[in-house]
Backbone bond lengths (Angstrom), bond angles and torsions (degrees), N, CA, C in turn:
res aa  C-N    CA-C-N  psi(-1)  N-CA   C-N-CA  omega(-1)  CA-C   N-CA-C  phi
1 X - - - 1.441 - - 1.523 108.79 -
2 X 1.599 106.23 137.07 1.648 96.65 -179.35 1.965 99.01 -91.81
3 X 1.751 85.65 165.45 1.205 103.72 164.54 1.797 114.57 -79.65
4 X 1.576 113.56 179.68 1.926 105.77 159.09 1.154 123.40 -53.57
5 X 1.037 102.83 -62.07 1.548 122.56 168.25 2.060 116.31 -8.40
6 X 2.037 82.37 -56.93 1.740 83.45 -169.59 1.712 117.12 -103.40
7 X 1.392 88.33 -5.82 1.774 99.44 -179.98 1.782 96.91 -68.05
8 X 1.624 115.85 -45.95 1.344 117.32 -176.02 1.733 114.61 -55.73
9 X 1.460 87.59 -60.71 2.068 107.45 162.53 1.747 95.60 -21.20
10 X 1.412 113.73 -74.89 1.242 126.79 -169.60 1.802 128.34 -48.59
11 X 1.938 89.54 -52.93 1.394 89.74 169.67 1.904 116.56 -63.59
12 X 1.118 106.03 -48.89 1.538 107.11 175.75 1.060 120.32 -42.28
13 X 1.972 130.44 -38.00 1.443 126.31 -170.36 1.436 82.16 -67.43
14 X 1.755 143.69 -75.82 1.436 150.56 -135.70 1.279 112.19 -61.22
15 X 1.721 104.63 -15.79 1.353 122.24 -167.21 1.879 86.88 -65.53
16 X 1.426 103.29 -81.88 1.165 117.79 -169.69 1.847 108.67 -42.20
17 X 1.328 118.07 -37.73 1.393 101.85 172.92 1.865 135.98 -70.85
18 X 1.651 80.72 -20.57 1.856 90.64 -178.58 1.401 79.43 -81.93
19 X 1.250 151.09 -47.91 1.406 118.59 -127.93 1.099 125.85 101.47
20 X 1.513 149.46 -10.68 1.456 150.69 166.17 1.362 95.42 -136.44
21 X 1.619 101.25 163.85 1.129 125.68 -172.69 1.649 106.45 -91.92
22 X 1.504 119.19 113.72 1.423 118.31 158.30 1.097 156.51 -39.20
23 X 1.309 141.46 107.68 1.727 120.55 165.52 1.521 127.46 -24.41
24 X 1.585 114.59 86.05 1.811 89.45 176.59 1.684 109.09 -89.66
25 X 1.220 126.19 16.73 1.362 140.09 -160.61 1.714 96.14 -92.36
26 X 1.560 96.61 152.40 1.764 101.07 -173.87 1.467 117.02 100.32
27 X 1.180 118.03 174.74 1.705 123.29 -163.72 1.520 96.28 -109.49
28 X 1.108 105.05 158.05 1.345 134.73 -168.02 1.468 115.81 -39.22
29 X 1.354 120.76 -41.88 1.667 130.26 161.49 1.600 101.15 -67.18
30 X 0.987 136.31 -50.51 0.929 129.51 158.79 1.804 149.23 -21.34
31 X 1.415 88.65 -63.94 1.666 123.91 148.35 1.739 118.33 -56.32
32 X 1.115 109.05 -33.46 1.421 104.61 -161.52 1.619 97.73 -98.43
33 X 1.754 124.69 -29.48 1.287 120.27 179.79 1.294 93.49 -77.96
34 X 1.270 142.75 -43.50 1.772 141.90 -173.35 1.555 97.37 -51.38
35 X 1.375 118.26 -45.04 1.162 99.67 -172.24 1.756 130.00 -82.38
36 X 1.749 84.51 -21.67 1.861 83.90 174.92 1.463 95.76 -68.78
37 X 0.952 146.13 -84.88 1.391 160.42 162.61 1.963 95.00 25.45
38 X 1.683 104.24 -81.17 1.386 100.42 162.95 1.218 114.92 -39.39
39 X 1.146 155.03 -80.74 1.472 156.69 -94.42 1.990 84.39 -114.34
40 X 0.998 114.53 -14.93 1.975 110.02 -160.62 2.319 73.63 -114.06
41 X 0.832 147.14 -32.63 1.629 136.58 -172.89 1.916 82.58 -86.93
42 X 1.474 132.34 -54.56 1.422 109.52 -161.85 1.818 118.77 -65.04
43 X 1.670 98.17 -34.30 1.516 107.47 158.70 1.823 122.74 -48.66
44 X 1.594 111.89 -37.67 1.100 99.41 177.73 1.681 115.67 -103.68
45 X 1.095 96.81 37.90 1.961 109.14 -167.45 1.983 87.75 -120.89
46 X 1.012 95.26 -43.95 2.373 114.61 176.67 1.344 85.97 -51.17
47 X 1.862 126.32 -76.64 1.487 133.13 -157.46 1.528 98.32 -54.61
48 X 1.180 120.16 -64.66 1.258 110.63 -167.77 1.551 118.65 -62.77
49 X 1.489 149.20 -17.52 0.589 151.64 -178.63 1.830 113.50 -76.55
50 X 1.563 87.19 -30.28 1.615 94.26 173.81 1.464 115.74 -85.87
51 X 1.247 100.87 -19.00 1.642 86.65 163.01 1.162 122.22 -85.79
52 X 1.149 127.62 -15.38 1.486 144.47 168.70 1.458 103.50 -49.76
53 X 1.559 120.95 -65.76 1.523 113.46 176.09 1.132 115.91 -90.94
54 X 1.253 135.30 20.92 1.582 133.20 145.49 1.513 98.36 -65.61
55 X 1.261 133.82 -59.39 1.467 142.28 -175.77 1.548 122.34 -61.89
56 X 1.414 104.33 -34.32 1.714 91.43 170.69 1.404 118.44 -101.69
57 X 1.477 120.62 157.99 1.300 126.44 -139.68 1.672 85.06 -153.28
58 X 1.519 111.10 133.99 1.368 118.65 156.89 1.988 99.18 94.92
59 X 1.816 88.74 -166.02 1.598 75.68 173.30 1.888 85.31 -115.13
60 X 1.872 87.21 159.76 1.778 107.84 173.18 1.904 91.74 -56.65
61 X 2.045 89.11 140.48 1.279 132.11 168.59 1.917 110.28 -65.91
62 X 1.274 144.74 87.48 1.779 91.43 -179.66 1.644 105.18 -74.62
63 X 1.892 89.55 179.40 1.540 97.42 -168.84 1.508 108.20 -66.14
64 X 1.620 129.71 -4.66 1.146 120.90 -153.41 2.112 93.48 -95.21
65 X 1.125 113.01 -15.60 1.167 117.02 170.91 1.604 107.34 -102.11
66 X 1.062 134.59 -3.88 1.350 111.49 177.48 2.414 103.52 -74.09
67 X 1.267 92.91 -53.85 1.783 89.12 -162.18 1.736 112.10 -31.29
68 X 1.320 120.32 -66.54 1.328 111.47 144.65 1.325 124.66 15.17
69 X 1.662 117.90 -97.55 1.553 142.73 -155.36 1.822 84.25 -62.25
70 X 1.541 113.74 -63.88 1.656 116.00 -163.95 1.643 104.69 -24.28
71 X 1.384 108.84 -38.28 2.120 107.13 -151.18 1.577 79.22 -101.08
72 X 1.579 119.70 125.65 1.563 118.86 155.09 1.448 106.74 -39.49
73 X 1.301 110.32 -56.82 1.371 97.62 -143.75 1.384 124.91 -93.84
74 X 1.659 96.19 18.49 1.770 115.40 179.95 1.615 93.48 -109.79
75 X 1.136 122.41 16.74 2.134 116.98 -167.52 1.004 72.58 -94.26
76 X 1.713 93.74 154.03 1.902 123.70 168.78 1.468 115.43 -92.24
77 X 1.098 125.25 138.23 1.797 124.51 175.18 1.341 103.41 -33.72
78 X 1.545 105.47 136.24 1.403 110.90 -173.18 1.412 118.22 115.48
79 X 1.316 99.24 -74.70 1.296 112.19 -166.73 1.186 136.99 -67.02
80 X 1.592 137.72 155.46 1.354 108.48 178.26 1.245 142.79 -99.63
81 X 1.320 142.52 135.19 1.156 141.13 -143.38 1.620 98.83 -71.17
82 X 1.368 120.10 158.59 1.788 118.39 165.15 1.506 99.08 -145.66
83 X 1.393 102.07 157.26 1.841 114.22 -177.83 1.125 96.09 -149.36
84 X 1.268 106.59 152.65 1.389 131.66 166.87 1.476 115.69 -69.11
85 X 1.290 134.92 162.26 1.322 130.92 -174.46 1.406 86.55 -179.22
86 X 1.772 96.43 141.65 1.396 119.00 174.11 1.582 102.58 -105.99
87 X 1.438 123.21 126.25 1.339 123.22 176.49 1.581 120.38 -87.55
88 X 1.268 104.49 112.98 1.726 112.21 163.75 1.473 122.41 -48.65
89 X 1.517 119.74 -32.35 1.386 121.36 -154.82 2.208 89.72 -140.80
90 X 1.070 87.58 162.89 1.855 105.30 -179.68 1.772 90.48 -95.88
91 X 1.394 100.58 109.63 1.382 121.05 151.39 1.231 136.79 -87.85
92 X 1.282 130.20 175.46 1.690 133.49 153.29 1.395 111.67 -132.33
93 X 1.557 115.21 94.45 0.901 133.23 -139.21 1.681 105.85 -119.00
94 X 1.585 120.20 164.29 1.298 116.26 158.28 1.730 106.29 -105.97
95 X 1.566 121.71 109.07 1.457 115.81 168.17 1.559 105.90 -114.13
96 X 1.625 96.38 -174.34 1.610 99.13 164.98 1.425 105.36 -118.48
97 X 1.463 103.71 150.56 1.561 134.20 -173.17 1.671 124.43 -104.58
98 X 0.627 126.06 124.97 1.641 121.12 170.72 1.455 90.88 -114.97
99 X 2.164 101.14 148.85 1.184 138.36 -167.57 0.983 103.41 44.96
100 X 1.448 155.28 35.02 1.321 131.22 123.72 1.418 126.77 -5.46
101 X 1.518 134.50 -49.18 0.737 172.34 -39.63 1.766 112.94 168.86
102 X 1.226 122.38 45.49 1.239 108.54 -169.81 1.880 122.01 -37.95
103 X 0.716 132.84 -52.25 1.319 156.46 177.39 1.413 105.80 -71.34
104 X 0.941 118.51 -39.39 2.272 117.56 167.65 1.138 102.89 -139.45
105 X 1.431 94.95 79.72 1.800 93.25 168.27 1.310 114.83 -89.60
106 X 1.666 124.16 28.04 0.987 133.67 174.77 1.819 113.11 -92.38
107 X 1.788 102.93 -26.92 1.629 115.58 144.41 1.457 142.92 -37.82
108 X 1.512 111.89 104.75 1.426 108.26 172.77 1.481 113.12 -97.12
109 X 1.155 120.06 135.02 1.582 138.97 -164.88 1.279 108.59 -118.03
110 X 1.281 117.47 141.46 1.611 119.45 165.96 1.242 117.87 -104.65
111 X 1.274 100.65 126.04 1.870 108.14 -163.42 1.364 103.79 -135.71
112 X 1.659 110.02 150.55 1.585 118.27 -171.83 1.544 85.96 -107.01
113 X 1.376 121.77 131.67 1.214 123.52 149.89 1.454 111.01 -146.20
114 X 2.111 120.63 -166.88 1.097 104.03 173.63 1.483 87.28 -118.84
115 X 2.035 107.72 128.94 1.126 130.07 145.45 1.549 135.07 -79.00
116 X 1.065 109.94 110.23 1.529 134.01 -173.27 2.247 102.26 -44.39
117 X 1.358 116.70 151.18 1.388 111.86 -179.25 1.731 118.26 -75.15
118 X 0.728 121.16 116.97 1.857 114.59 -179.16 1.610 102.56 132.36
119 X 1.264 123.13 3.31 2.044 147.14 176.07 1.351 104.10 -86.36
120 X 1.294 119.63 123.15 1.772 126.46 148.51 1.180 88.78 -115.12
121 X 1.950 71.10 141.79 1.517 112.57 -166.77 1.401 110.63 -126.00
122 X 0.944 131.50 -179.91 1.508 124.56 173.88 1.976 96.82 -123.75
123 X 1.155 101.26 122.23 1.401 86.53 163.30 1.902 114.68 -148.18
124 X 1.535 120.38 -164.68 1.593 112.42 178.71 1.201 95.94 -69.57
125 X 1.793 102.18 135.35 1.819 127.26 167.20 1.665 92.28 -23.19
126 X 1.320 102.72 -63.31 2.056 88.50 -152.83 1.151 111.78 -97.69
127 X 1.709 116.92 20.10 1.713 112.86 131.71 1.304 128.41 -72.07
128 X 1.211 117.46 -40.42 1.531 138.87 164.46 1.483 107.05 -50.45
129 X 1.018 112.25 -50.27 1.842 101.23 171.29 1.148 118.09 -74.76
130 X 1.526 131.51 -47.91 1.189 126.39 176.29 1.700 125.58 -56.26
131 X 1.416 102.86 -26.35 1.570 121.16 164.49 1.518 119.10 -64.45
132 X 1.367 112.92 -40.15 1.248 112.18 169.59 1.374 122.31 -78.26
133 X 1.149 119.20 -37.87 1.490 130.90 -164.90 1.968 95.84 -80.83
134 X 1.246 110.65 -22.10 1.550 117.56 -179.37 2.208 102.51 -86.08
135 X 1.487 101.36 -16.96 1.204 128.64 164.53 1.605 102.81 66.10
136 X 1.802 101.81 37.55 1.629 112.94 145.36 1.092 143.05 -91.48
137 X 1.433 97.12 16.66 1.746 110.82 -179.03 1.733 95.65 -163.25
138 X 1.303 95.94 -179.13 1.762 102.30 -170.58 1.649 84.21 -160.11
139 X 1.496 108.92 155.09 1.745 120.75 -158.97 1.568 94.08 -92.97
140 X 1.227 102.37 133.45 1.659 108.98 164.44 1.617 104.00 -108.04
């Protein structure tokens, strides 16, 4: 069992890992529910982050190269084309994302998730065709 002394010690390190500064104020029950409380939000701040890089793939786009790639017919040799597409049906899909990225939300990321039907998305030209032509999406 900690003393005040180390519950505060404690809240202050979690402080710095969530990102805001803690309550170390209050009595000892006090201190000790503040801190499970932290310690059960930084566990679920860890999970989510790991699903985050289960989902991105490759290296980050910045935004100053994506406008470019969006228009086929402005992409440079090489590269790969992307389109927008409006989805008819709820997929689980691989698209790209902008601000993912708290800290560079100027980052576009490619992420698998499931997008709901009535969503444009940006994804590769010949997913976008094959989506349409499968007549789960229609071209925006």
């Amino acid at each position: 069992m900690m003393n005040k002394p180390e519950l505060i010690a404690e809240l202050n390190a979690l402080s710095g890992q969530l990102g805001r500064q803690l309550s170390i104020e209050g009595s000892k029950p006090e201190l000790e529910a503040r801190l499970s409380e932290a310690r059960l939000e930084l566990s679920m701040l860890d999970d989510d982050d790991a699903e985050g890089d289960v989902a991105a793939v490759g290296e980050p786009i910045t935004a100053a190269t994506i406008p470019a790639e969006l228009q086929p017919e402005m992409r440079e040799e090489g590269e790969a084309a992307l389109r927008r597409i409006l989805l008819k049906a709820t997929l689980d899909i691989w698209h790209y994302k902008e601000g993912v990225n708290k800290r560079r939300p100027e980052t576009v990321i490619r992420v698998c998730e499931v997008v709901p039907a009535g969503q444009v998305i940006v994804v590769d030209a010949d997913e976008a065709e094959a989506l349409i032509d499968e007549n789960y999406a229609d071209a925006v």
